[in-house]
N, C-alpha and C positions, 0 to 999 in steps of 0.2 A: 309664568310666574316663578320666581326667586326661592320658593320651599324646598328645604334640605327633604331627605329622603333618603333614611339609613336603616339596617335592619334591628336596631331597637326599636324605631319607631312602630307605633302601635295600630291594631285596625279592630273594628268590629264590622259583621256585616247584618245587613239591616233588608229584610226579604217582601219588596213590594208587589210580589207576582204569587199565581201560584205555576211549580213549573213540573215538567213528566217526562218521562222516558223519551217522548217523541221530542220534546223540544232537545232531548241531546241527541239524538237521531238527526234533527234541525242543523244544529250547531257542526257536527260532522259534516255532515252532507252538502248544506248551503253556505255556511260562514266560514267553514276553518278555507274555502279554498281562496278567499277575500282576505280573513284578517290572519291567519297564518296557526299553526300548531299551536303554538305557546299562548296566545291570547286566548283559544278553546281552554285550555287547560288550566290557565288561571280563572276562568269564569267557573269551570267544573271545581274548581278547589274549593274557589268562597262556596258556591253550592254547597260544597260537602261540610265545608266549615258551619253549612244549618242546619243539616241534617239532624243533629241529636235536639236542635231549639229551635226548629221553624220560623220564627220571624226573625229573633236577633240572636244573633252566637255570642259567643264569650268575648273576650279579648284577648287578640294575638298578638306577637310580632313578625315583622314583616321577614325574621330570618325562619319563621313559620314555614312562610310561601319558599323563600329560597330552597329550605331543605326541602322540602314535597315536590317543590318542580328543577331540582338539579341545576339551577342558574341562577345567573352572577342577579343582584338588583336593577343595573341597570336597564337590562334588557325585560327584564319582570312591568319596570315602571313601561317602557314603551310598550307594552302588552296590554297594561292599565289603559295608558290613553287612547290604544285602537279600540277596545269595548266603550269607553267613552263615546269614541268619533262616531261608532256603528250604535248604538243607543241601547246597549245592554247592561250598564253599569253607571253610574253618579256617583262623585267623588268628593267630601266634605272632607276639609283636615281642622285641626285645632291646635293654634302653632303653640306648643310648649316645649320644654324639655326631657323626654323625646316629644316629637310631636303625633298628634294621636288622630285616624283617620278613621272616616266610617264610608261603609262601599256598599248603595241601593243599589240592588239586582234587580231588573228588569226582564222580561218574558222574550226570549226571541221570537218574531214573526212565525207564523205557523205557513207552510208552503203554499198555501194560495196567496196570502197576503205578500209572500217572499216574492214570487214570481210576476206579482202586479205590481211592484212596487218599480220604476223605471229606473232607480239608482242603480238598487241592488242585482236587478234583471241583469242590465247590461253590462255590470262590472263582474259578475259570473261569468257572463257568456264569452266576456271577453278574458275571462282569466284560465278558463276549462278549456276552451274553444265550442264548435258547434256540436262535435260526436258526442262529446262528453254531457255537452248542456243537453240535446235531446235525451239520452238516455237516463239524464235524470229526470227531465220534465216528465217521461213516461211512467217511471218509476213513482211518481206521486198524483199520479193522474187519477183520477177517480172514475170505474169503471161505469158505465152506465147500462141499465137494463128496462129493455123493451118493455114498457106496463100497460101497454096496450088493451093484454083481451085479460087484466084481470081486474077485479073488483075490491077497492079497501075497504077491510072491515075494523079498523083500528077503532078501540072504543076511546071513548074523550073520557075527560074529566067527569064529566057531567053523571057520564054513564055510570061511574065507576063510585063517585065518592057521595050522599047526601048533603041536598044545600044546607049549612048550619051555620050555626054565626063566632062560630070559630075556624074559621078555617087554617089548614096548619100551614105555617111559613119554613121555605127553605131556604138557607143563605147559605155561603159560600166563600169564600176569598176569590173574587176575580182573577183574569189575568190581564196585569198593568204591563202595557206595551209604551216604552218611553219614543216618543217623539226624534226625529234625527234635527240636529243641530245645525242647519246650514244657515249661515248667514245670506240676506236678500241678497241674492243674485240681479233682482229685479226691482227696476223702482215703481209702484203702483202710482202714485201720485205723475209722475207721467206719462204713461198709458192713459189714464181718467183722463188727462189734460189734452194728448195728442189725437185720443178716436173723434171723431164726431157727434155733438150732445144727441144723445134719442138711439145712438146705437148702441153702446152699452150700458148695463145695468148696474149700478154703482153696488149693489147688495152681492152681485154675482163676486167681488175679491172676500169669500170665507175666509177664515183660516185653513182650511182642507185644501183650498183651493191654491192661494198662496202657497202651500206647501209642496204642491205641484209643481207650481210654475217654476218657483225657483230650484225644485229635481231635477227639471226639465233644463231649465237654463245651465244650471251646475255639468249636468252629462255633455248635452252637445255643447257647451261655451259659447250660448248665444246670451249677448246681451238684451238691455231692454226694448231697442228700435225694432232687433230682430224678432223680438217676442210678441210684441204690437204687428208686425207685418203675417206672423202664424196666426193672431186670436185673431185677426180681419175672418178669418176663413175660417173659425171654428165657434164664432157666438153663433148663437140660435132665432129666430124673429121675438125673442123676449129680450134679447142681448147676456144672456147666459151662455156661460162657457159651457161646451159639448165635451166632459174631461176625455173618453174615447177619440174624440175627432185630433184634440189636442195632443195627445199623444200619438197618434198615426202622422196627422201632420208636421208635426215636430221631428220627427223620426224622416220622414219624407225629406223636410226642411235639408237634415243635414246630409243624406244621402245625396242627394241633387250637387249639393253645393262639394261633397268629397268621393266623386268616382261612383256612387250605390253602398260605400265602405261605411259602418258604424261607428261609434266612439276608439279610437286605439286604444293599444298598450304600448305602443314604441315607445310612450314615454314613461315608461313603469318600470320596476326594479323586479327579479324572480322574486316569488312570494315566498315566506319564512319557510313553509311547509316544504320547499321543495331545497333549500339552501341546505348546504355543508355543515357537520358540527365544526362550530369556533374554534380553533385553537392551534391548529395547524400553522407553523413558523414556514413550511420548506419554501421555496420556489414555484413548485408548483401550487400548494394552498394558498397563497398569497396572490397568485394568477387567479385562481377559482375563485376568489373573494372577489376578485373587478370584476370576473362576469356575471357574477353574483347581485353585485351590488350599483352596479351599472348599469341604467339604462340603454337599450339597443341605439335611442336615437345620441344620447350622449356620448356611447363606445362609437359611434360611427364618426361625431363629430370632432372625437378625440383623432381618430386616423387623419382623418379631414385638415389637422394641427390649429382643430379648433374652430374652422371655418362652418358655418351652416350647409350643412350635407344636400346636394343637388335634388331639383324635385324627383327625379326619377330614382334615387338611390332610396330615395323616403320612401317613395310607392312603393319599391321594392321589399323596405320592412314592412313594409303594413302586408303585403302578404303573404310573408315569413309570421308575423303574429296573429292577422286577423286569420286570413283563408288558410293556412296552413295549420296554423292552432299551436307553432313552435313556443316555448315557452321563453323570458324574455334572454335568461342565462344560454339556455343553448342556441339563440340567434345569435348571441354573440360570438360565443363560440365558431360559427358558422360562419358570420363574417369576416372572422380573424384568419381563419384556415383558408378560405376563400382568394382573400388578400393576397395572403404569403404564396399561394401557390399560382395564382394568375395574375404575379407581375403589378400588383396593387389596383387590378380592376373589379368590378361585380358583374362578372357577366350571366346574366340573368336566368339562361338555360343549365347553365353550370350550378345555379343555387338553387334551382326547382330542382332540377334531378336529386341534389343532394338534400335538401328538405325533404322532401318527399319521401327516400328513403328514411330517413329518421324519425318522420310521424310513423310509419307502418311497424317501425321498431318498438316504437314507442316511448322515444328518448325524452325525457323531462330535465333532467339534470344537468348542468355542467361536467361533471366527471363524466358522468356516461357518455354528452356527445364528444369530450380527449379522447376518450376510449376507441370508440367505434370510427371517429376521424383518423386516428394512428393506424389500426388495424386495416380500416380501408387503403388508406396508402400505403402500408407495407406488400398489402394484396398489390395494387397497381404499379407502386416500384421493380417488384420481381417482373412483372410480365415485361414493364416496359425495357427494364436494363435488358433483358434477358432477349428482346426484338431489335435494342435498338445498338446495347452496349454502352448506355450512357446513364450516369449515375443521378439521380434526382434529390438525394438530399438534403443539398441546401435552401432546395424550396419548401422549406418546413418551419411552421412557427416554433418558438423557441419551445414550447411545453415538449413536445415530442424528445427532447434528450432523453437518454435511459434513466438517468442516475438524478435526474430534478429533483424527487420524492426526498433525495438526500442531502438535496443542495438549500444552503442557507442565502438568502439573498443579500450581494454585499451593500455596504451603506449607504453606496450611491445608487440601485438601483431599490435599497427602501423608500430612502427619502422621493422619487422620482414616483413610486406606488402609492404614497401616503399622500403624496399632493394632488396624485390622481382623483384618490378618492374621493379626499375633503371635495375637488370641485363639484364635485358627482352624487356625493348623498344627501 
């Protein structure tokens, strides 16, 4: 929609939850690695913005937020809409002059509900990779203890209080968890129409359940034919969906159909949290922005000169992001160096060795993987001139000049980055 969005414009927030330390335990732990730094931190603001009024704050302007979180509006507003899309925040405006906006806070998912959830599960696992997601899932696991050889002696109510005909009530402010916003993925009306009458139960499409289906649909990108072919094999003899069965098989589903590989990221951009600060002109910040902000499958399709990248180059990403865990900036990275130095092939043992050493590094970033790419070649140029007498330089991507950091990039190679992008973001 067409709504201006300036920092005079005004906001109140409006606190439909109740929320605790652990939900911002939550928010660190589970969300910022999905929605990105700046989106934690605008939720933590309006928070804080209740803090002295509990349900509704005063009224701010949105050069409020600017100053509190050190950036520009625009990128504040897209921080807006990722709590939006993840269902942490509702956004009402009031167009006038300025225009005046109110922002319901919502409860994030507490970690059992987080980690059941199939959206959210997967786009973690796949954002963190596997080390990472295990050692959180452990990290919130709840310990369990052998009750075997003892006896409870917890007293009840009953014990504790006389029956009398006042008995005292306790109330509370709940915690309001808002709903996530996907549009149907799937059309129920034909399912109903394609199973066979007597095998499913028309009562069995809840709303709960619908909201499955289309998480389910939405992750693996199965339409509704395919959806109908998974619930054959997970109603019950009532014709009730099995939601476990449904989710293992659906899981199964996609595996079968792509190698045993999950949901990707090839087609995903590095997450805000791990990106560069803005503002860097040189040559090389303007490099680190494309591998920044380009997807692995897009950067490859651009070498490609645009052509859809071979299946086997694609297997190749998926595991550089899935099995590897590399993140989406420094694959690219990886396939740029890769390129320039093997004559514009990917040869596949040459990118496992080198992936591999940079998960054990620990390399997240774009800078870091210029870095430790340069340094490694510099190490392998010396041995090699030094055996062979032959000089290796020009097999090197442009980033690697000394003096980039100080080079301004000229017009024609802006304009050639800028058209990059726009295709790409």
């Amino acid at each position: 929609m067409d709504i201006s969005f300036l920092p005079a414009d005004t906001y109140m927030v409006i606190n439909k939850t109740e929320l605790t330390e652990l939900d911002r335990k939550n928010l660190v732990n589970l969300y910022e690695p999905i929605i990105g730094s700046l989106a934690v931190s605008l939720y933590l603001t309006l928070w804080r913005d209740l803090d002295r009024y509990q349900i509704v704050s005063i009224e701010y302007t949105h050069h409020h937020l600017m100053t509190l979180l050190k950036s520009g509006l625009e990128p504040i507003k897209q921080a807006r809409i990722t709590l939006e899309a993840i269902g942490l925040i509702r956004t009402y405006v009031e167009r006038k002059e300025p225009n005046n906006y109110i922002y319901e806070l919502y409860s994030p998912l507490n970690a059992k509900e987080f980690f059941a959830n199939p959206l959210f599960n997967v786009v973690l696992y796949n954002n963190i990779g596997s080390y990472e997601y295990e050692l959180l899932k452990k990290e919130y696991q709840i310990m369990k203890f052998d009750l075997k050889n003892y006896e409870e002696i917890t007293s009840s109510f009953e014990q504790v209080y006389k029956t009398s005909s006042t008995i005292p009530s306790f109330s509370a402010k709940g915690r309001t968890i808002k709903p996530l916003n996907i549009t149907d993925q799937v059309d129920f009306d034909l399912i109903i129409s394609s199973l066979p009458k007597g095998i499913l139960n028309e009562r069995t499409f809840t709303k709960k359940n619908k909201e499955l289906m289309n998480q389910l649909a939405f992750i693996y990108n199965l339409d509704t034919l395919k959806m109908i072919e998974i619930l054959r094999m997970t109603l019950n003899e009532k014709g009730f969906i099995d939601k476990d069965s449904l989710r293992i098989q659906t899981r199964k589903y996609y595996q079968y159909n792509h190698q045993g590989k999950l949901p990707t990221l090839v087609y995903r951009t590095q997450p805000n949290y791990l990106k560069s600060p803005s503002g860097d002109t040189s040559k090389k910040g303007r490099i680190i922005e494309v591998f920044e902000t380009t997807s692995p499958y897009d950067f490859l399709k651009a070498k490609y000169q645009n052509a859809n990248p071979t299946s086997r180059d694609l297997k190749l990403l998926e595991m550089l992001v899935i099995d590897i865990g590399l993140t989406p900036a420094v694959t690219n990275v990886l396939i740029d160096y890769v390129l320039k130095k093997n004559n514009n092939k990917l040869n596949t043992s040459f990118v496992e060795t080198i992936a591999g050493q940079w998960k054990r590094l620990g390399i997240k970033t774009a800078k870091e993987a210029m870095e430790t790419a340069e340094k490694e070649h510099k190490k392998y140029s010396k041995k090699f001139q030094k055996e062979t007498n032959k000089d290796t330089t020009s097999q090197v991507p442009v980033w690697f000049k000394q003096n980039i950091e100080k080079e301004q990039m000229t017009d024609e190679e802006l304009k050639d980055l800028n058209n990059m992008l726009k295709k790409y973001q």
